[in-house]
N, C-alpha and C positions, 0 to 999 in steps of 0.2 A: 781299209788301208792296204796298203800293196805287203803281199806275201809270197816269200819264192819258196818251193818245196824240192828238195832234189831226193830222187832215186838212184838208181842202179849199182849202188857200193854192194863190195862182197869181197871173197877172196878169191886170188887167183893164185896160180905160180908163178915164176920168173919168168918172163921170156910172152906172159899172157896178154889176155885185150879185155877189156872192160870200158861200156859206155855209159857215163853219166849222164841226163839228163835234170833241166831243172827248167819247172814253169811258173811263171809271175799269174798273179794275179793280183787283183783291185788297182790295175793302173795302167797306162799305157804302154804296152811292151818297148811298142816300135820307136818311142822317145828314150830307150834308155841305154846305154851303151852297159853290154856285159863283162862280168871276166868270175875265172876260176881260182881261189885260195883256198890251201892246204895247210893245215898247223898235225905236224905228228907230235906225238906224246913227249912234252915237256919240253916244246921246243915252240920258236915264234911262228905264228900265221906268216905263212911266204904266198909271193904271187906264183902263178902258174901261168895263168893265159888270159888276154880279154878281147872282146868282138866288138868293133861302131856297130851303129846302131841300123846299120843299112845291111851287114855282112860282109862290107867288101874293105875293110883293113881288119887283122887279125896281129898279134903279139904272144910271144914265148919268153918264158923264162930259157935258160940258155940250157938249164936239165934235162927240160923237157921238148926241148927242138928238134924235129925231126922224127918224134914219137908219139905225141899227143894233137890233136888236132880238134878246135872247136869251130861251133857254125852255130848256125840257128836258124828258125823259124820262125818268123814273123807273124804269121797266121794260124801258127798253135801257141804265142805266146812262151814257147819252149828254149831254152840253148843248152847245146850238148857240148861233152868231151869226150873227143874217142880216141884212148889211152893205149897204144901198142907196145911190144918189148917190154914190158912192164919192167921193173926192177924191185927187189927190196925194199931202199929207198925213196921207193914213190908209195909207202905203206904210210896214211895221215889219216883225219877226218876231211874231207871236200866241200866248201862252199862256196856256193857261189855267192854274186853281188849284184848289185844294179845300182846305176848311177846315171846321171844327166852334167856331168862334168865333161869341160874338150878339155879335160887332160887326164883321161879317162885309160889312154894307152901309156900313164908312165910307170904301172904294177903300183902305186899308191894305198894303201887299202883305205884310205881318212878322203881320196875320187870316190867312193863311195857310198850310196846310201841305204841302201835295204840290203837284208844280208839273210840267207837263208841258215838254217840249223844244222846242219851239214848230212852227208852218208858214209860211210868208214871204206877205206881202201886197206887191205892186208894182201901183201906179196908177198910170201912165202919162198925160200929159196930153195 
């Protein structure tokens, strides 16, 4: 069955950079269009960011514009987000998704369908 696993969470301070990563497996990568959601403590899963499936249209939440950037790789099976200017507020658990829906860039989490277990983000002020 297709499994996404993400790394790179930790702490940083305000103003820091941290890159997530997260790789599929048991499916076809390059069919699946990605994206990034965050739920911080006792609050709803929000969208953050999602990639087509080719790399070449990308989406932001309006937070995170300008500061977070995703991409991918197709032939590691991988997609990253690389998080600058951090803030406080960008302190959540991170997961990512996979999906095969074209409507896949409207932050929907239910466009959706494999969903990893996420990694913790803590920005410290």
């Amino acid at each position: 069955q297709v499994q996404l696993v993400e790394s790179g969470g930790g702490s940083v301070q305000t103003g820091g950079s941290l890159r997530l990563s997260c790789r599929v497996s048991g499916g076809d990568f390059s069919s699946f269009a990605m994206a990034w959601f965050r739920q911080a403590p006792g609050k709803e899963r929000r969208f953050v960011s999602t990639i087509s499936r080719g790399g070449g249209d990308t989406y932001y939440a309006d937070s995170v514009k300008g500061r977070f950037t995703i991409s991918r790789d197709n032939a590691l099976d991988t997609v990253y987000l690389q998080m600058n200017n951090m803030k406080p507020e960008d302190t959540a658990g991170y997961h990512c998704a996979a999906g095969t829906s074209r409507w896949f860039y409207s932050g929907r989490s239910n466009q959706f369908d494999y969903w990893g277990q996420g990694t913790p983000v803590t920005v410290s002020s």
